[in-house]
C-alpha positions as CSV (number, residue, x, y, z in Angstrom):
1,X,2.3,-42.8,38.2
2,X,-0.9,-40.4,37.1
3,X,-2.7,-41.1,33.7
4,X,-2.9,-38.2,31.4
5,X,-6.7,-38.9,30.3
6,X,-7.9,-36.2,28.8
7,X,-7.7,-36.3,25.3
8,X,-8.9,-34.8,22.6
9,X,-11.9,-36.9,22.2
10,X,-12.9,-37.0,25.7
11,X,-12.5,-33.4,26.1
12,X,-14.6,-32.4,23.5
13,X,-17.3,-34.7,25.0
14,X,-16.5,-32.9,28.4
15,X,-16.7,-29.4,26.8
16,X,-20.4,-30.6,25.4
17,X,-21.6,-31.9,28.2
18,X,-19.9,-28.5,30.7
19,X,-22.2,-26.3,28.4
20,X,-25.6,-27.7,29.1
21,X,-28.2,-25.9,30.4
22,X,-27.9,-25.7,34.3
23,X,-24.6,-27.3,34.3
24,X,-21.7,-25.4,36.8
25,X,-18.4,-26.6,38.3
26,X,-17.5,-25.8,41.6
27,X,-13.9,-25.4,42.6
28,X,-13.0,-27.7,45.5
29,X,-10.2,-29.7,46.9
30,X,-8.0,-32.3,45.5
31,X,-7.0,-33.8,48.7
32,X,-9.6,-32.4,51.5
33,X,-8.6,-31.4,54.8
34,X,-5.0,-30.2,53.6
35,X,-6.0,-26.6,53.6
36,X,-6.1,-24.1,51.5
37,X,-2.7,-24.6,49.9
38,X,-4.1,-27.9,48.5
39,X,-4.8,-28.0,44.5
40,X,-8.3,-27.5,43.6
41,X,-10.3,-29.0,40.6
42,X,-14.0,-28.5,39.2
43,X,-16.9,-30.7,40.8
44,X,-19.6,-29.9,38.7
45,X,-23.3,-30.5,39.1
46,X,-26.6,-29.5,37.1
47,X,-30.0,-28.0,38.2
48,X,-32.8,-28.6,36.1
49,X,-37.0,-27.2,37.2
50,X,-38.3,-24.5,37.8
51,X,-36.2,-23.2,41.3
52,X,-37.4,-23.8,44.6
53,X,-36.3,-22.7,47.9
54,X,-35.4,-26.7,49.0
55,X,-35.0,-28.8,45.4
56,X,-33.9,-32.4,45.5
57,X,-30.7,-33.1,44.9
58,X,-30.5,-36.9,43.6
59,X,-27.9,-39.4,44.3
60,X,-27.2,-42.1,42.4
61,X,-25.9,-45.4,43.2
62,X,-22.3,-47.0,42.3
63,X,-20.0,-46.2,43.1
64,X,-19.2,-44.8,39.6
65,X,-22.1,-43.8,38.4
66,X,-22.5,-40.4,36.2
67,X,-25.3,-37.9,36.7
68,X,-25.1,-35.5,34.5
69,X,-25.3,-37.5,31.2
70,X,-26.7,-40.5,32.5
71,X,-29.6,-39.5,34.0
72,X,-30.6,-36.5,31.4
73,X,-33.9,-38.4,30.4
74,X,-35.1,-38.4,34.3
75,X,-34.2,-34.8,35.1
76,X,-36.7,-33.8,31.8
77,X,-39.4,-36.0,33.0
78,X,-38.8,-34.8,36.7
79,X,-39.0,-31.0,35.2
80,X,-42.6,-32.0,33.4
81,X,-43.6,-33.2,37.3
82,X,-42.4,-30.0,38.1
83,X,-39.7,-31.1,40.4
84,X,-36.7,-28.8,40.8
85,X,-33.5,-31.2,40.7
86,X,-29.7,-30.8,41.7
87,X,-27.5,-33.4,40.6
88,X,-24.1,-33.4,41.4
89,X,-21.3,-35.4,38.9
90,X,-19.0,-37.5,42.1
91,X,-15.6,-36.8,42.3
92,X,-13.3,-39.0,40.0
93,X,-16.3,-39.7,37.5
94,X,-17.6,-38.0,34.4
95,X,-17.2,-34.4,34.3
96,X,-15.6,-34.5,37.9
97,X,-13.0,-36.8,37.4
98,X,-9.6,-34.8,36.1
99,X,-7.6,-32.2,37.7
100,X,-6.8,-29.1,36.3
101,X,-3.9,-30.4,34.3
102,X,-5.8,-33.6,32.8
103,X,-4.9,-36.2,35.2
104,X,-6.9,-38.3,36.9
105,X,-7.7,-37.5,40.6
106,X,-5.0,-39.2,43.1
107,X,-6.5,-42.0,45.0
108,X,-6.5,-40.4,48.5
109,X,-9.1,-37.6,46.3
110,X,-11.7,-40.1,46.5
111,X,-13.2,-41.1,49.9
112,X,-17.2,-40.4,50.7
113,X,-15.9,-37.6,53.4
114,X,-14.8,-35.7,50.4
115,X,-18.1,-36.7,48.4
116,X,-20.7,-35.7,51.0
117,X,-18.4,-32.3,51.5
118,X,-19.1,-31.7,47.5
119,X,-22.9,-32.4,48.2
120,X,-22.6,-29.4,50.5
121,X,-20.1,-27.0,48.5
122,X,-22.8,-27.6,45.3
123,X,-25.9,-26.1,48.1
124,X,-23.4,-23.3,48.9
125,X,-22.8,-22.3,45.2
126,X,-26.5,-22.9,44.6
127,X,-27.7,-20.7,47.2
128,X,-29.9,-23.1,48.5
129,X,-29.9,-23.4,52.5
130,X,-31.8,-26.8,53.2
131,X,-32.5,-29.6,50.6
132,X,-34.2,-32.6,49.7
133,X,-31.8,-35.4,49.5
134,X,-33.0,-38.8,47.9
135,X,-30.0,-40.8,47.3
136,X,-30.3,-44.7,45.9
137,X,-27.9,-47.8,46.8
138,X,-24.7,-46.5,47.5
139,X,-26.1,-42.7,47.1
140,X,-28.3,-43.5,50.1
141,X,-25.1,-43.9,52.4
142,X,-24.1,-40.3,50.8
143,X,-27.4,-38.9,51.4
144,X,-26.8,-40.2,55.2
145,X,-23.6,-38.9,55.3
146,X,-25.0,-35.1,54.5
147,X,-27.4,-36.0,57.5
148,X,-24.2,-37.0,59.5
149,X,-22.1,-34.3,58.7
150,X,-24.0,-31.2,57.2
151,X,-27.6,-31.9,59.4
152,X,-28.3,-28.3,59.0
153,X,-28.8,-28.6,55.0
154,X,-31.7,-31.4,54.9
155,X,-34.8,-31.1,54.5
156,X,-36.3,-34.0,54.1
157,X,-34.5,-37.4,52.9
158,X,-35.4,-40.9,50.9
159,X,-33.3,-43.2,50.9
160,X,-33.7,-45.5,48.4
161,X,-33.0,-49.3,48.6
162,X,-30.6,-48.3,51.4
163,X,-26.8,-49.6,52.8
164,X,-26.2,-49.2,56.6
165,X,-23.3,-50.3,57.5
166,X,-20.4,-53.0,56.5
167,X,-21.8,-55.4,58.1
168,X,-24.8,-55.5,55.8
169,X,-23.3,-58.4,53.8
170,X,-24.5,-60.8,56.7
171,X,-28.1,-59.4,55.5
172,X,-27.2,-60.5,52.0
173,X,-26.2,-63.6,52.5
174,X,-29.4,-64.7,54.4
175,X,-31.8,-63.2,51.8
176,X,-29.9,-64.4,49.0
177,X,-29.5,-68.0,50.6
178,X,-33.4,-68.3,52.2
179,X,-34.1,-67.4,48.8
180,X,-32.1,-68.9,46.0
181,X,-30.3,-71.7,47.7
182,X,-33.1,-72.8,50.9
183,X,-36.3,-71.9,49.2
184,X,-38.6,-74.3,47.8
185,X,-39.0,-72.9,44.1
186,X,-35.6,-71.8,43.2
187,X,-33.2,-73.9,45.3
188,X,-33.7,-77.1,44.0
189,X,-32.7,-76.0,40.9
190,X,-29.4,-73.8,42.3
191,X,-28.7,-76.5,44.3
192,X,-28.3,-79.1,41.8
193,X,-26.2,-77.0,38.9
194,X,-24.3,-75.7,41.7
195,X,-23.4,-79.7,42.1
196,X,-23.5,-80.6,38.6
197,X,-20.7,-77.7,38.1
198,X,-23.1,-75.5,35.9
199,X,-23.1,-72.4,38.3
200,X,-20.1,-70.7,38.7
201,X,-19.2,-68.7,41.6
202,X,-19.7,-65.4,39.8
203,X,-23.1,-66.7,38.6
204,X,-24.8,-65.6,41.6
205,X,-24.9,-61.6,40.6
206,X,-26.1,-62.8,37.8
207,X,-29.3,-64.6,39.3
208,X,-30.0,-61.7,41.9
209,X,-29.4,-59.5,38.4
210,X,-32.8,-61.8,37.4
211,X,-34.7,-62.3,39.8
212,X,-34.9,-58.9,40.9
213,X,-36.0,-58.0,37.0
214,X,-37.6,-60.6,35.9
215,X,-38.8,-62.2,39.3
216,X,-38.6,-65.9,40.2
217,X,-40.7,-67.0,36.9
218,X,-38.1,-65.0,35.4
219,X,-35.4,-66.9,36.9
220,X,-36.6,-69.7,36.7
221,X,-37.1,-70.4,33.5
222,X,-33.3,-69.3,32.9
223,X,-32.5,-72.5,35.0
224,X,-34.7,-75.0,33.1
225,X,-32.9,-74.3,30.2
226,X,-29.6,-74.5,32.3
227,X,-31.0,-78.0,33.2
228,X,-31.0,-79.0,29.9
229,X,-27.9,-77.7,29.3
230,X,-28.9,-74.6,26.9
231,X,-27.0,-72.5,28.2
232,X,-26.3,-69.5,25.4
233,X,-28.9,-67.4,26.8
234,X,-27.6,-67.6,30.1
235,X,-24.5,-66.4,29.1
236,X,-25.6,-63.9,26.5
237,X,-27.2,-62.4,29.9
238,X,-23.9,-62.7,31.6
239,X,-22.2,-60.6,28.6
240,X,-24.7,-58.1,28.8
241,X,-24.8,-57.6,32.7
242,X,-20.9,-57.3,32.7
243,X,-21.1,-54.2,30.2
244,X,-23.5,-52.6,32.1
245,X,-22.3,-53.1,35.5
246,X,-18.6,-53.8,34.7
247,X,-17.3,-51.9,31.8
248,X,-16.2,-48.5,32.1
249,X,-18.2,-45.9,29.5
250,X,-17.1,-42.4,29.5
251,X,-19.3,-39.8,31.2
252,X,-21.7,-42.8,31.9
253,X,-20.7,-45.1,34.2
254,X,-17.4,-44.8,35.3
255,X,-16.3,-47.3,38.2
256,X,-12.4,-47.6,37.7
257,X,-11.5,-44.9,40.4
258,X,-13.7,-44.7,42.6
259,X,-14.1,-48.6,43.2
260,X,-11.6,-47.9,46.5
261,X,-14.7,-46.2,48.1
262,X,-16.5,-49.2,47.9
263,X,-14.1,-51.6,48.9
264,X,-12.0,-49.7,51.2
265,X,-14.9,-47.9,52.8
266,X,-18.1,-50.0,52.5
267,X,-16.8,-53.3,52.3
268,X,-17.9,-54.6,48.8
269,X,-15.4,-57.2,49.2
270,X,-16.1,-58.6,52.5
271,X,-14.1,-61.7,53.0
272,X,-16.1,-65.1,52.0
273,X,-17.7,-66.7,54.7
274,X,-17.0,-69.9,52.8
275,X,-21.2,-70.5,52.3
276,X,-22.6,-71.0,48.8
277,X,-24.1,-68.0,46.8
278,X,-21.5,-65.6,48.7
279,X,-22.3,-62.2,46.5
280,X,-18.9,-61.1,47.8
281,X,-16.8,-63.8,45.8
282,X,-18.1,-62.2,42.4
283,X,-17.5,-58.7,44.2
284,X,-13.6,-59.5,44.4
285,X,-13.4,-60.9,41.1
286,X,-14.7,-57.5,39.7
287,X,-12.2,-55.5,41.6
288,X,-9.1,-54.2,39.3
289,X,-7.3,-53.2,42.8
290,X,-7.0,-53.8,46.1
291,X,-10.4,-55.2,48.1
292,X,-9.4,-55.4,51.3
293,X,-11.6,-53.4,53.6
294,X,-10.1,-50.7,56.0
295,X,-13.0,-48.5,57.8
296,X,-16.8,-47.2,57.3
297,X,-16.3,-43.5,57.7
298,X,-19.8,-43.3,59.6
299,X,-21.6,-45.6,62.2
300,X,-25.1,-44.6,60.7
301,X,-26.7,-46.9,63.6
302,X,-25.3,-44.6,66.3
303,X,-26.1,-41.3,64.2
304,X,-29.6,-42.3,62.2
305,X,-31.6,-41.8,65.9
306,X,-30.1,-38.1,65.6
307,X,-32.2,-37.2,62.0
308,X,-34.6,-34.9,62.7
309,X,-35.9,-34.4,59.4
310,X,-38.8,-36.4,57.6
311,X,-37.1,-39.7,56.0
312,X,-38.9,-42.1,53.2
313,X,-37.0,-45.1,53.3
314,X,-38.1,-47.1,50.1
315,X,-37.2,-50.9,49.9
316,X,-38.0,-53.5,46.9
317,X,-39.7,-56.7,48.3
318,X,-37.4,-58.8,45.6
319,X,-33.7,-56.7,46.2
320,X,-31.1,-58.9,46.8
321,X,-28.6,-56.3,46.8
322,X,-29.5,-54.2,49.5
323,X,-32.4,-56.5,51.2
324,X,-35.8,-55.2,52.8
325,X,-34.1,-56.5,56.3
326,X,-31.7,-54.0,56.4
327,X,-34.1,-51.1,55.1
328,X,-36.6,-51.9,58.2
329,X,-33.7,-51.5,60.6
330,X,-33.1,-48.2,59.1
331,X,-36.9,-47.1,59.4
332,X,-36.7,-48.6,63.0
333,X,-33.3,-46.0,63.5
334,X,-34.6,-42.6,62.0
335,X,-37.7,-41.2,64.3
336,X,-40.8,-41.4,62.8
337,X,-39.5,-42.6,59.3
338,X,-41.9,-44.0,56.8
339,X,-41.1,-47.3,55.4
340,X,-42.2,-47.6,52.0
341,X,-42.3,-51.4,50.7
342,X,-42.7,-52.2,46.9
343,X,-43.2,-55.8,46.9
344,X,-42.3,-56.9,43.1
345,X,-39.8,-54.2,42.8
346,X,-35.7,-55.1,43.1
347,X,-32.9,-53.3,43.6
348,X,-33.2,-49.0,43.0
349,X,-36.7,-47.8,42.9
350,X,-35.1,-44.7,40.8
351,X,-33.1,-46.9,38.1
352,X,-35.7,-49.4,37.7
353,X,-39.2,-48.3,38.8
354,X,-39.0,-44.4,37.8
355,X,-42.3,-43.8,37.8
356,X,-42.9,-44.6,41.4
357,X,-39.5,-42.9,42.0
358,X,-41.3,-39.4,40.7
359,X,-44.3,-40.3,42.8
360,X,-42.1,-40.6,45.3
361,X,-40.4,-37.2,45.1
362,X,-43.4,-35.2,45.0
363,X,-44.8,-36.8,47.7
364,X,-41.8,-35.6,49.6
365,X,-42.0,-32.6,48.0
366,X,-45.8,-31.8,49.1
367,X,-44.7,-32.8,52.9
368,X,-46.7,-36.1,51.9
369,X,-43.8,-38.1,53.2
370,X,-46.1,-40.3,55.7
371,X,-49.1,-41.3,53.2
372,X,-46.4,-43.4,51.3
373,X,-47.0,-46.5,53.0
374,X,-50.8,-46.5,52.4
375,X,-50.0,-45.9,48.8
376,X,-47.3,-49.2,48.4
377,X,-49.9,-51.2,46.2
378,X,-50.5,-48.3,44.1
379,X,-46.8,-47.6,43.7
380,X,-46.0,-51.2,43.0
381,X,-48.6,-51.4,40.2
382,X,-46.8,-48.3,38.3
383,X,-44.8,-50.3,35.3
384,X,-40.9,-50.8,35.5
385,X,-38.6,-48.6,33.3
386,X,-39.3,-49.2,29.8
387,X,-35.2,-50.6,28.6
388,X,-36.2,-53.0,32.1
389,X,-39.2,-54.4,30.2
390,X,-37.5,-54.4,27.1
391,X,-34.8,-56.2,28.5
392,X,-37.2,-58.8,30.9
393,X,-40.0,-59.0,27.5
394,X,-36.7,-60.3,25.6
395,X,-35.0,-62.6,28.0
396,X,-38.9,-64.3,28.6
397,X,-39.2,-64.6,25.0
398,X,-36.0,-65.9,23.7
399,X,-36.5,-68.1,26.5
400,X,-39.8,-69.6,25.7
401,X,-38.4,-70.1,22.1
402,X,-35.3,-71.7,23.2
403,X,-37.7,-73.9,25.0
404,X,-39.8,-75.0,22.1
405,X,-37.0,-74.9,19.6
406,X,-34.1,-75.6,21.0
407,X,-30.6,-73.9,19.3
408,X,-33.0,-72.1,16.7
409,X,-32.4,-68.6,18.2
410,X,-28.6,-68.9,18.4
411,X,-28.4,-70.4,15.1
412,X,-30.3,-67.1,13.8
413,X,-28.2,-64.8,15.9
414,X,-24.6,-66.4,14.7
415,X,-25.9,-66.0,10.9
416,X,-26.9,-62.6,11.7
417,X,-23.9,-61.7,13.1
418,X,-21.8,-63.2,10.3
419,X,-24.5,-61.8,7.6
């Protein structure tokens, strides 16, 4: 049975959000390819800049992910670069999640055909011919897919700590092992809590989570104070990784529907391979439905030689997620694609390292695409987002005192919380 969700409260925070500046639905298909007979709903997207006659349109990564709301802050900073940005709100999230009655969207609604098909309807309402598309994580696959099945509409393309294919999770697993569990910094350390019972299963997103932040001093210190069994900050890390990455936030980051794509279609959930640090255990555990994996809907490595277009692909020398291996196949696929290495950076140059991200579009931009590489060191030395070194400034600190004095910090945080 469908979920009425649109209440009162969430559709005044829809209404709020409709009426912003540059913000438009598009009518399109519940249940694509049914014809026109099918029930329609509103996609919406936003265009912020001055116009051009090929903006970027920006993907972000998930899958469940909002744009409008979420990534306000970056489209006004993009503007000030003078970057003219389309953002589109995916299907089943945010603004783009309801039917015209209220409901949610069905489950056969959500695929990333009917996705890359709303990229396209959003250019057509737009009036803009030929884009271009930078998509990140998961909205790289999209921005392949527009390459796959609308090749006519790009312009130029980044793709931006990149998936391939389902088989990519082989590609994880090695990195994450050679460097966590094989290494000779980190694994020790793995290896033994993993033995002493300390590291759980789902601890391993957790440690990619911090080493592609904070980097392996970063990490490492974590696990010193694991070794001495301090383990509060660790988990107070855990808690706050599971509300960002886990809990569902209207308008924000909204996972709960659209989780089927990334199971079902990009295999999220790939089935253990029975090694340790398997990122694909925690995976299932996330999942509130069915993991199993049925079918890509694109074999990228047949169709990437086909992209005629000039193609950034950007890749974080400490991403764990989506490693620098499978990027380099994909720069070895697309003719004449620039590779573009950042070698402290992690997972999503646009979520983490924004201000290379914006370097990154106007080089694109200024048909620049091909001096990226030359410019990697420069790039890398640009600072993180500022909540990332908030958040890495913290974790380094409390860890340092935790260090010197151990249980003084939680004892201070329980009587604060209490207070």
């Amino acid at each position: 049975m469908r979920v009425m969700t649109m209440n009162g409260r969430r559709r005044r925070a829809h209404d709020k959000l409709a009426a912003l500046p540059g913000v438009r639905p598009v009518r399109r298909p519940v249940r694509p390819g049914v014809g026109d007979a099918d029930e329609k709903f509103d996609v919406y997207y936003v265009r912020t800049g001055r116009k051009s006659a090929h903006p970027l349109v920006i993907i972000p990564g998930g899958p469940g992910a909002a744009s409008i709301a979420l990534y306000r802050a970056f489209r006004r900073r993009a503007a000030v670069a003078g970057l003219d940005v389309i953002m589109v709100e995916h299907r089943g999230v945010g603004l783009s999640r309801h039917d015209d009655s209220g409901a949610d969207l069905p489950p056969e609604a959500l695929t990333v055909d009917a996705a890359v098909d709303d990229i396209a309807a959003v250019l057509d309402d737009a009036q803009v011919e030929r884009a271009s598309v930078y998509g990140t994580s998961y909205g790289s696959y999209l921005a392949a897919g527009v390459g796959v099945r609308h090749p006519g509409r790009v312009q130029s393309m980044v793709l931006d700590s990149p998936l391939l294919s389902a088989d990519d999770i082989d590609a994880v697993r090695a990195q994450t092992r050679r460097v966590l569990w094989d290494g000779a910094d980190l694994a020790p350390r793995m290896r033994r809590l993993a033995a002493d019972g300390v590291l759980r299963s789902e601890d391993v997103l957790l440690a990619i989570g911090l080493y592609e932040l904070a980097g392996p001093e970063g990490l490492g210190r974590q696990l010193d104070l694991l070794l001495a069994r301090r383990d509060w900050l660790w988990r107070v890390a855990e808690s706050v990784t599971k509300l960002v990455t886990e809990r569902k936030t209207a308008y924000r980051h909204e996972p709960d529907l659209v989780e089927r794509i990334a199971y079902r279609e990009l295999n999220y959930g790939a089935v253990p391979d029975g090694g340790p640090l398997d990122p694909s255990v925690a995976l299932r555990q996330m999942a509130t439905g069915d993991v199993d994996f049925v079918a890509e809907p694109y074999d990228l490595t047949s169709e990437m030689p086909g992209f005629a277009w000039p193609t950034v692909v950007v890749s974080g020398g400490r991403d764990l997620t989506t490693p620098p291996e499978v990027a380099r196949r994909i720069a070895d696929l697309i003719p004449d694609a620039a590779l573009l290495e950042l070698p402290t950076a992690g997972h999503s140059i646009l979520d983490t390292r924004e201000h290379a991200a914006l370097r990154i579009c106007e080089a694109v931009q200024a048909g620049q695409s091909h001096d990226l590489p030359s410019r990697s060191t420069e790039l890398d030395a640009l600072p993180a987002n500022l909540t990332v070194r908030l958040l890495v400034r913290a974790i380094t600190v409390a860890a340092r005192a935790e260090s010197a004095v151990p249980g003084a910090i939680p004892r201070v945080v329980r009587q604060l919380a209490t207070s």
